[in-house]
C-alpha positions in Angstrom: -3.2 176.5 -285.6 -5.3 173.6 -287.0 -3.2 170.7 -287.1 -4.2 168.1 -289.5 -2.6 164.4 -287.7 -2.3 163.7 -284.1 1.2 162.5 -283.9 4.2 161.4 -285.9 6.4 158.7 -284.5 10.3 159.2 -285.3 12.9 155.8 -285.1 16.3 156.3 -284.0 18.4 157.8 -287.1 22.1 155.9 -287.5 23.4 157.1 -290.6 24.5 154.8 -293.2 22.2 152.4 -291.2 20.8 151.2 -294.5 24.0 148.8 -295.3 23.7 147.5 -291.6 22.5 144.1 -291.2 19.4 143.2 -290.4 17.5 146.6 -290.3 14.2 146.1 -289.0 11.2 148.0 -288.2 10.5 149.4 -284.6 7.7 147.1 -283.0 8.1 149.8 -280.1 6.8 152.8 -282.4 4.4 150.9 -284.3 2.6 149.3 -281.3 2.1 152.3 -280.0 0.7 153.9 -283.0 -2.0 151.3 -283.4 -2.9 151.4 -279.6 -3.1 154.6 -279.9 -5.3 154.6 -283.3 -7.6 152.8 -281.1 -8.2 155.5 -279.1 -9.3 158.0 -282.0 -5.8 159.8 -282.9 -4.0 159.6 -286.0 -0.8 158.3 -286.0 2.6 157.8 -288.5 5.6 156.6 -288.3 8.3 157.3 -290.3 12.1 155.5 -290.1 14.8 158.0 -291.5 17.1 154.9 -292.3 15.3 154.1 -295.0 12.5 157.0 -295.9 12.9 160.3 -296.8 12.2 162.7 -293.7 10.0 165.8 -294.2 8.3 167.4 -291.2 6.2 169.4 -293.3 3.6 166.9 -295.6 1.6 167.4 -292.8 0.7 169.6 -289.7 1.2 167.4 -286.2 0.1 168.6 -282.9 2.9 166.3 -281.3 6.4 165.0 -282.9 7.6 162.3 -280.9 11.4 160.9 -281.2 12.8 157.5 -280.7 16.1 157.6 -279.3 19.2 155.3 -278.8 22.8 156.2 -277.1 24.5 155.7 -280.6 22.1 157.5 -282.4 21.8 160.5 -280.5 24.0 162.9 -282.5 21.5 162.1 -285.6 18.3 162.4 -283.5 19.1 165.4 -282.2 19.7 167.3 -285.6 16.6 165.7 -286.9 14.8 167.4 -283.3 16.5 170.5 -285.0 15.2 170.2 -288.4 11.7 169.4 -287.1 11.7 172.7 -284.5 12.6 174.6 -287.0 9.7 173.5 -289.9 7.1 172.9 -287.7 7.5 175.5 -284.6 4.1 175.1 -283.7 4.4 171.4 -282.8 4.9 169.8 -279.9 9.0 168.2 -279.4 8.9 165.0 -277.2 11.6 162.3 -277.2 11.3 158.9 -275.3 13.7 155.8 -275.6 16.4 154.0 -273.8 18.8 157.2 -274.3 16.5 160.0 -273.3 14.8 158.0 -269.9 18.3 158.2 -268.8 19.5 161.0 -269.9 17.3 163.4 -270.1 18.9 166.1 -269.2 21.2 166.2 -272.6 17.7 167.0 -274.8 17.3 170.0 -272.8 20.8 171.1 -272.9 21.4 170.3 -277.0 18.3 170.2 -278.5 14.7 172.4 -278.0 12.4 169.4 -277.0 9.1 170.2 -274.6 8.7 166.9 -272.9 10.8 163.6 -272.3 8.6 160.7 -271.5 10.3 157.8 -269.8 9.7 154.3 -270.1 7.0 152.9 -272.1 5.3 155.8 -274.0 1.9 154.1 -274.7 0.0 155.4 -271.2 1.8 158.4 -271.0 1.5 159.8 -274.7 -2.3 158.4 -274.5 -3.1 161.3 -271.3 -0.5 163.7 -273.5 -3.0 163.4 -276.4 -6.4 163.6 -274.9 -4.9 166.2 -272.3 -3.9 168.5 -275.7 -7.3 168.3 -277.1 -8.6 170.3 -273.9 -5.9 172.4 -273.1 -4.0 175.0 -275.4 -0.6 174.2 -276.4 0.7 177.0 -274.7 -1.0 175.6 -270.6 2.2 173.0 -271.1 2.2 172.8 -267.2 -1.1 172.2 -266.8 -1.4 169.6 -269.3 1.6 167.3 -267.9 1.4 167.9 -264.7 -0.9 165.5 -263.6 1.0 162.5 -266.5 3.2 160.2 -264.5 6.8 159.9 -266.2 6.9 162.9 -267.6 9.7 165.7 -267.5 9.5 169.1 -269.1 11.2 172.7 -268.8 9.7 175.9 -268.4 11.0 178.8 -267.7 14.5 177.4 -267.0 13.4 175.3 -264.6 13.1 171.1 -265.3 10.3 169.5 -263.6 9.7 165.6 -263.6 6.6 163.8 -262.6 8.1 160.8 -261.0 8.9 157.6 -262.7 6.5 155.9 -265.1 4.9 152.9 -263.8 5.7 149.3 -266.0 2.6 147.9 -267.7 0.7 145.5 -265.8 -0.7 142.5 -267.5 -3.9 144.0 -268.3 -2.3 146.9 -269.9 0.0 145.4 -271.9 -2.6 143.2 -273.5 -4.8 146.1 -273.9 -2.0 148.0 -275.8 -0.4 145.2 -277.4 -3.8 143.4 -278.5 -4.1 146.0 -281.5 -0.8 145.4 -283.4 -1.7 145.2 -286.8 1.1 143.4 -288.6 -0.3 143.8 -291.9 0.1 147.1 -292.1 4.3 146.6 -291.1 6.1 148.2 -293.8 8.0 144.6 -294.2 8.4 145.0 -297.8 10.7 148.0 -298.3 13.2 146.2 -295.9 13.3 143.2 -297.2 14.0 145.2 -300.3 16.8 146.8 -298.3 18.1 143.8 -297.0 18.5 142.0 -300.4 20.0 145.0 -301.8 22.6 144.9 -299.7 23.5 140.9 -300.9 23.9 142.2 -304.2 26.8 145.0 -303.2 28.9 142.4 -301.2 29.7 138.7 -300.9 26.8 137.0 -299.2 27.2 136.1 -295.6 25.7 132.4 -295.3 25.2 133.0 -291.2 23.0 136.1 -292.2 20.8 135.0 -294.9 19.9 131.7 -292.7 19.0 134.1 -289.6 15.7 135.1 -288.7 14.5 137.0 -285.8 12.3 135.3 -283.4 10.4 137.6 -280.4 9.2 135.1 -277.7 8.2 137.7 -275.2 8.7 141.7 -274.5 10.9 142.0 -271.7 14.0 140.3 -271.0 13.8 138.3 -267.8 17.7 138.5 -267.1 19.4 140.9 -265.1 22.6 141.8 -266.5 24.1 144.4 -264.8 25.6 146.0 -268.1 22.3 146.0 -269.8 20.0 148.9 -270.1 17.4 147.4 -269.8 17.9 145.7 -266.3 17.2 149.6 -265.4 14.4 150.6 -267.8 11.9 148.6 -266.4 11.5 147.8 -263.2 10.5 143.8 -263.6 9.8 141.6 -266.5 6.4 140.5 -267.6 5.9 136.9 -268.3 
């Protein structure tokens, strides 16, 4: 099949998620898209909290899905909806929720990979490994991708753990972030609509979010992300 984008990019689906406070969009998804952009694929992103999801405007070699612990029942029906209009494609989920728990994606919904960890180096090899190998030589393309885990057969395979981002690579990834190209505009939209359905919250129309660095340097022991990565970057 001739497939006519590289790869679409999926954020974590929490219904209703529209009338939340402070719905953002995914820095995650979007840096990896213009990293990988860089690199000669073509990338989109799509967040079903605010847009319309259709798996079919175009043909992608590789859908790839953003997942969270609450959001899970939702990404996994959209996994569903996208298997079954685009069969041909390749199912891959990354995220907090599937690096830990991978094992649920392959019980409860028909992916073909889990990538842990970051997902820019890994999904970079998945990409340039597709372009030289048919879809159907899965083993053969991943086997040699660190932080990858796939089934075949019945069987679940896993290529270790992903390596962290050194400093040089998480420039070199992080260096082509266009912000311009953000979709800011439809949520600020969202988030002003929602101050004309209720009584406005001073505390929330005074915050703004501030990123001073990508990786929390505290190690709470209830926190994730102590355990996604294995030390901060300062």
């Amino acid at each position: 099949m001739k497939f006519k984008k590289d790869l679409l990019l999926v954020n974590p689906y929490k219904v209703n998620s529209k009338w939340e406070t402070f719905l953002a969009p995914s820095f995650g998804l979007y840096r990896m898209k213009f990293y990988l952009e860089t690199q000669g694929f073509q990338v989109d992103v799509i967040d079903p909290n605010l847009d319309s999801v259709s798996f079919t405007q175009h043909e992608y070699k590789v859908i790839g899905f953003g997942t969270y612990h609450d959001t899970l029942e939702n990404d996994i029906a959209l996994i569903h909806q996208a298997r079954a209009a685009c069969p041909d494609s390749l199912i891959i989920v990354g995220g907090i929720q599937a690096t830990f728990s991978f094992q649920e994606f392959f019980d409860y919904a028909d992916v073909d990979l889990v990538v842990k960890g970051e997902g820019e180096k890994p999904m970079l090899s998945l990409l340039q490994a597709l372009s030289d190998q048919p879809r159907t030589d899965l083993e053969l393309v991943v086997q040699k991708i660190t932080g990858i885990v796939w089934k075949q057969n019945g069987t679940i395979s896993d290529t270790g753990p992903n390596p962290q981002l050194n400093h040089q690579e998480f420039n070199d990834v992080t260096k082509p972030f266009d912000f311009a190209q953000v979709p800011y505009d439809k949520y600020w939209e969202n988030n002003t609509q929602q101050y004309l359905q209720r009584e406005p919250n001073d505390i929330e129309i005074k915050t703004i979010r501030i990123f001073t660095s990508n990786y929390c340097p505290f190690r709470c022991t209830f926190c994730s992300s102590s355990f996604f990565l294995d030390r901060p970057v300062v």
